[in-house]
FIBAKOL-445851 format. One record per atom (N, C-alpha, C): x, y, z; atom name; residue number from 1; residue in one letter. Coordinates in Angstrom, 1 decimal. Example, Ala and Ser with C-alpha at 12.3 -4.5 7.8 and 13.67 -1.06 7.14 Angstrom:
FIBAKOL-445851
+--------+--------+--------+-------+--------+-------+
|      u |      v |      w | zakol | lumtor | vexse |
+--------+--------+--------+-------+--------+-------+
|   13.2 |   -5.7 |    7.8 |     N |      1 |     A |
|   12.3 |   -4.5 |    7.8 |    CA |      1 |     A |
|   13.2 |   -3.3 |    7.8 |     C |      1 |     A |
|   12.8 |   -2.2 |    7.1 |     N |      2 |     S |
|   13.7 |   -1.1 |    7.1 |    CA |      2 |     S |
|   12.9 |    0.0 |    7.9 |     C |      2 |     S |
+--------+--------+--------+-------+--------+-------+
***
This chain:
FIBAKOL-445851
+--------+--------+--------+-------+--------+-------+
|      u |      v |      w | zakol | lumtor | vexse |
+--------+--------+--------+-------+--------+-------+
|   -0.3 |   18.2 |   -7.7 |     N |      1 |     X |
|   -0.2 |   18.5 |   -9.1 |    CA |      1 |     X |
|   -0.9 |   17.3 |   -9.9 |     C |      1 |     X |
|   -1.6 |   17.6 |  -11.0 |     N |      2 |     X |
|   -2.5 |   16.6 |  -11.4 |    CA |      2 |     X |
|   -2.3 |   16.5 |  -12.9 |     C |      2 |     X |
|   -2.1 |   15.7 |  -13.5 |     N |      3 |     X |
|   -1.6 |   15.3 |  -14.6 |    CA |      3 |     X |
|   -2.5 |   16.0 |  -16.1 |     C |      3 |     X |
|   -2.9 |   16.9 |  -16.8 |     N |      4 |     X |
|   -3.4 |   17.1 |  -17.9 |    CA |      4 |     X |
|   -4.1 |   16.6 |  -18.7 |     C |      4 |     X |
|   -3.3 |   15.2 |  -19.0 |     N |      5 |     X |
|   -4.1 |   14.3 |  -19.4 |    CA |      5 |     X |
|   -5.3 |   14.1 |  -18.6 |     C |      5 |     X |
|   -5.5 |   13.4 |  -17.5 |     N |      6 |     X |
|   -6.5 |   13.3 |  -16.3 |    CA |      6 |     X |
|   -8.1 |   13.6 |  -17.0 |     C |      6 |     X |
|   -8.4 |   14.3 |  -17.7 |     N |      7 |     X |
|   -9.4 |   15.5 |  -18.4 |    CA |      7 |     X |
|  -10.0 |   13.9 |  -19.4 |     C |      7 |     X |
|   -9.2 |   13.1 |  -20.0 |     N |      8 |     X |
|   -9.5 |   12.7 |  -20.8 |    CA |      8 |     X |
|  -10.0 |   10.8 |  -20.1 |     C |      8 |     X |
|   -9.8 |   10.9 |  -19.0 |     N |      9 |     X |
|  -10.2 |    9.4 |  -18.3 |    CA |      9 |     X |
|  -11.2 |   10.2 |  -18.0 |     C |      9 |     X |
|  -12.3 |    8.4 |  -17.5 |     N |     10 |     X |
|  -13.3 |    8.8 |  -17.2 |    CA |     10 |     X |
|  -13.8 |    8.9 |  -15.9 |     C |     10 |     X |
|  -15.0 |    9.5 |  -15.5 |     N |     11 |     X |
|  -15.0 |   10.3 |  -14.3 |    CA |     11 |     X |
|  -14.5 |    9.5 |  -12.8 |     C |     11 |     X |
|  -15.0 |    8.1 |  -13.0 |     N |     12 |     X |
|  -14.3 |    7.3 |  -11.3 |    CA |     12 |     X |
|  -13.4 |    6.8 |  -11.6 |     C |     12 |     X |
|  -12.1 |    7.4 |  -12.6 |     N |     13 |     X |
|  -11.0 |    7.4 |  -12.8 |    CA |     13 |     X |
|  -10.7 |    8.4 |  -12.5 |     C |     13 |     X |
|  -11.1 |   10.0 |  -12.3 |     N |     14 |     X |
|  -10.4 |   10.8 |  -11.7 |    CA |     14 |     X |
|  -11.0 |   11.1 |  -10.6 |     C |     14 |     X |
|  -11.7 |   10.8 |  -10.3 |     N |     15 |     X |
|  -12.6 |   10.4 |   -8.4 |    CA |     15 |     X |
|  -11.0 |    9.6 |   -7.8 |     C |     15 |     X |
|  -10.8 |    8.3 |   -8.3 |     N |     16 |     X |
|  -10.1 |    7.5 |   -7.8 |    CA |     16 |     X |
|   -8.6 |    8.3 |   -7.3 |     C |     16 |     X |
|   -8.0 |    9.0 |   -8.5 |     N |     17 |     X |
|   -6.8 |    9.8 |   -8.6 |    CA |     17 |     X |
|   -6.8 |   11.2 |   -7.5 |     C |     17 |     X |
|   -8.1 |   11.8 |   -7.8 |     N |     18 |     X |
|   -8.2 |   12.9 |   -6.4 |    CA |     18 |     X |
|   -8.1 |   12.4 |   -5.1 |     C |     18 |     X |
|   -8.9 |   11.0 |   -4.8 |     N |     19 |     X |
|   -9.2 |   10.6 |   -3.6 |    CA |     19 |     X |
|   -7.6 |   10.1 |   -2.9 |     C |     19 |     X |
|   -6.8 |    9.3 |   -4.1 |     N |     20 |     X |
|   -5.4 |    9.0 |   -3.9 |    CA |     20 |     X |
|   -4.6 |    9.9 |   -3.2 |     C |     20 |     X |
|   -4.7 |   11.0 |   -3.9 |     N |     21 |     X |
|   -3.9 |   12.3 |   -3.4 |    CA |     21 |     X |
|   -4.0 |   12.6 |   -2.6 |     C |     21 |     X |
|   -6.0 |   12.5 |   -1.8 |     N |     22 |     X |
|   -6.3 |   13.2 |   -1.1 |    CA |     22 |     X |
|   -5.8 |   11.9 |    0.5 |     C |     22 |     X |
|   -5.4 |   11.0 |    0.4 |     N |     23 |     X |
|   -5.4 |   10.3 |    1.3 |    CA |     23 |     X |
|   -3.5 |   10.2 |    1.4 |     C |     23 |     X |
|   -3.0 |   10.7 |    1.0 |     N |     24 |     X |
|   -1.5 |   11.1 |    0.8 |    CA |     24 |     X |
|   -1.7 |   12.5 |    1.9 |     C |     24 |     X |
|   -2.7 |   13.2 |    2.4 |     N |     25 |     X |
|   -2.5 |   14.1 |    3.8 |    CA |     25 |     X |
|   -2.4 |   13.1 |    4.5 |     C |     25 |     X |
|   -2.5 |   12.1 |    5.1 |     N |     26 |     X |
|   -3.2 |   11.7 |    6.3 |    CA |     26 |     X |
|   -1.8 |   10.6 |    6.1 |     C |     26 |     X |
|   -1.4 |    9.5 |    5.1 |     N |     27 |     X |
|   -0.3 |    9.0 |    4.7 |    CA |     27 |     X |
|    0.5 |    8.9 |    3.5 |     C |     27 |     X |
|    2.1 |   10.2 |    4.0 |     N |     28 |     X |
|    2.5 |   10.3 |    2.7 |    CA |     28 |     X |
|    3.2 |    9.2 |    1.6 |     C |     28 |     X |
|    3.0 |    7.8 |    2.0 |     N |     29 |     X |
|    3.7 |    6.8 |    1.8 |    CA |     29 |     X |
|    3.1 |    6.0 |    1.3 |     C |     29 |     X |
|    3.2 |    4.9 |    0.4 |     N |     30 |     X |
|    2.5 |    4.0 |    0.0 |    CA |     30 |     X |
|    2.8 |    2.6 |    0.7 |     C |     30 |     X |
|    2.3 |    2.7 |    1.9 |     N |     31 |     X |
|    2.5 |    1.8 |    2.8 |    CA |     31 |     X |
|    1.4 |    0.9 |    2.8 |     C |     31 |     X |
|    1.5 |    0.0 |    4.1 |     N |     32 |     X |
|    0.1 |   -0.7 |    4.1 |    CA |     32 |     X |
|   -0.9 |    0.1 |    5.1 |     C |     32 |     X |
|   -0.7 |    1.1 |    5.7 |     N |     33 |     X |
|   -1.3 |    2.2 |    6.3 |    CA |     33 |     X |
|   -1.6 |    3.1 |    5.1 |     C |     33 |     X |
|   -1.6 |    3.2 |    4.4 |     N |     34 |     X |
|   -1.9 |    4.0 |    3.5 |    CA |     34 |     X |
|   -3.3 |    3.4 |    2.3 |     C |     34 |     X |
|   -3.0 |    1.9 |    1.9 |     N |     35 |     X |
|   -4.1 |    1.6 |    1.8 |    CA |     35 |     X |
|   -4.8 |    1.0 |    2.0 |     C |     35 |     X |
|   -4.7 |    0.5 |    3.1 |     N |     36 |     X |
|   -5.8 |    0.0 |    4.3 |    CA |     36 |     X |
|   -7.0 |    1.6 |    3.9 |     C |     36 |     X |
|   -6.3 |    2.9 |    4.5 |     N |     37 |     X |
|   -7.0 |    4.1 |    4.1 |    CA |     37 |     X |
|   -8.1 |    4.3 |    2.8 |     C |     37 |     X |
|   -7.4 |    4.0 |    1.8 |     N |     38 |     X |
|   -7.8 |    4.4 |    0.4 |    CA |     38 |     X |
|   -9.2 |    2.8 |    0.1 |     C |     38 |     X |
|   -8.7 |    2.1 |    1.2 |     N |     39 |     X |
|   -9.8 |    1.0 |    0.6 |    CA |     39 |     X |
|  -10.9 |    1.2 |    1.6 |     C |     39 |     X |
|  -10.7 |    2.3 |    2.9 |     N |     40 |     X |
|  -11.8 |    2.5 |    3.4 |    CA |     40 |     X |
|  -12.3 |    3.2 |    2.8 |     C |     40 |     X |
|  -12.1 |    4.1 |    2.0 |     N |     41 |     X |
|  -12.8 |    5.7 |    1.6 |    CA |     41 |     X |
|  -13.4 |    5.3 |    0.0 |     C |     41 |     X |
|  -12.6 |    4.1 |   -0.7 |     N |     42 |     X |
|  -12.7 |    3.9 |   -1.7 |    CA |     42 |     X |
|  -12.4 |    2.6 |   -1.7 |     C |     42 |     X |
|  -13.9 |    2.0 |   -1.8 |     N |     43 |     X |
|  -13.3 |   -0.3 |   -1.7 |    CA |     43 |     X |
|  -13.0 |   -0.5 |   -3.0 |     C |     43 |     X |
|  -13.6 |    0.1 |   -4.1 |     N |     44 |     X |
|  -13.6 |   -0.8 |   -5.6 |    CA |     44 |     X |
|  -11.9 |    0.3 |   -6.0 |     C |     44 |     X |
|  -11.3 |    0.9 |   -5.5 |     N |     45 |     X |
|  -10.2 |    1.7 |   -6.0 |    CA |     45 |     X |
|   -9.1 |    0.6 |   -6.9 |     C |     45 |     X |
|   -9.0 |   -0.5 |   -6.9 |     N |     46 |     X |
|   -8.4 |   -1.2 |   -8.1 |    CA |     46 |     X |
|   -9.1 |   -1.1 |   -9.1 |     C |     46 |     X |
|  -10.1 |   -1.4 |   -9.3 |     N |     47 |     X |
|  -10.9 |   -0.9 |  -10.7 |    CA |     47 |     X |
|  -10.6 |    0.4 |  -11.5 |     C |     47 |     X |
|  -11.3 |    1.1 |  -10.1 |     N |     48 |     X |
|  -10.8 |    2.2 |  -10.7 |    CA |     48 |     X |
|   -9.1 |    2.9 |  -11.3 |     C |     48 |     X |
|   -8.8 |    2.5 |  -10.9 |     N |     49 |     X |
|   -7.2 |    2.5 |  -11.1 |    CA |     49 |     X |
|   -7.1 |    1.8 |  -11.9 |     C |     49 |     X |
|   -7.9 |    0.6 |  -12.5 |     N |     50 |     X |
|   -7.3 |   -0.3 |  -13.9 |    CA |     50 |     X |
|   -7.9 |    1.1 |  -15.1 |     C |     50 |     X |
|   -9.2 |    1.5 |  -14.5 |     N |     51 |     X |
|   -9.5 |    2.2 |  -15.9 |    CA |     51 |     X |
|   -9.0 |    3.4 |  -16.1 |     C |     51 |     X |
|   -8.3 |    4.4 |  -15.6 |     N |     52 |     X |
|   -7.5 |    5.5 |  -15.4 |    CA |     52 |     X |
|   -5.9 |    4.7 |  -16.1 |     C |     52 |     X |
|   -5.5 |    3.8 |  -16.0 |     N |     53 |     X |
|   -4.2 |    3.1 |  -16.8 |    CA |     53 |     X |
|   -4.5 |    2.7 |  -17.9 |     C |     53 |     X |
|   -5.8 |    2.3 |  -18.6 |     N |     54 |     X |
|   -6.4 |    1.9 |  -19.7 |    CA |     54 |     X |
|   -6.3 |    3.5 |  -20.6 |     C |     54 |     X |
|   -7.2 |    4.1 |  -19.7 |     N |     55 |     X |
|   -7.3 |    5.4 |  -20.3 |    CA |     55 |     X |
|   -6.1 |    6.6 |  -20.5 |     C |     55 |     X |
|   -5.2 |    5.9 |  -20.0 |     N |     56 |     X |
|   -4.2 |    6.6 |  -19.7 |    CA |     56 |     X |
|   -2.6 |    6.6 |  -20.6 |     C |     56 |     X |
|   -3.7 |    5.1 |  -21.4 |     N |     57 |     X |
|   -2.0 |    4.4 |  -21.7 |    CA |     57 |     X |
|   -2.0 |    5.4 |  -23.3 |     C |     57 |     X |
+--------+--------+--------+-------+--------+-------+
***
């Protein structure tokens, strides 16, 4: 489920948020296996994630 707002950050803010999700199949946990993952698939995903919180707040 994806938050509504979402619509209103900008686009490698919701790249970042889909990709999150999407790496929550593989580990449901926010472990250090989890983003060891997210930083393979996505290296700059803190950025991205600061501007999705920016845009978000």
């Amino acid at each position: 489920m994806l938050n509504r707002r979402l619509i209103e950050a900008p686009l490698d803010a919701i790249d970042y948020v889909i990709t999150h999700e999407l790496c929550h199949v593989t580990e449901p946990h926010h472990g250090a296996t989890f983003f060891e993952l997210l930083g393979k698939v996505m290296p700059d995903w803190r950025r991205r994630k600061q501007r999705r919180e920016r845009a978000m707040a």
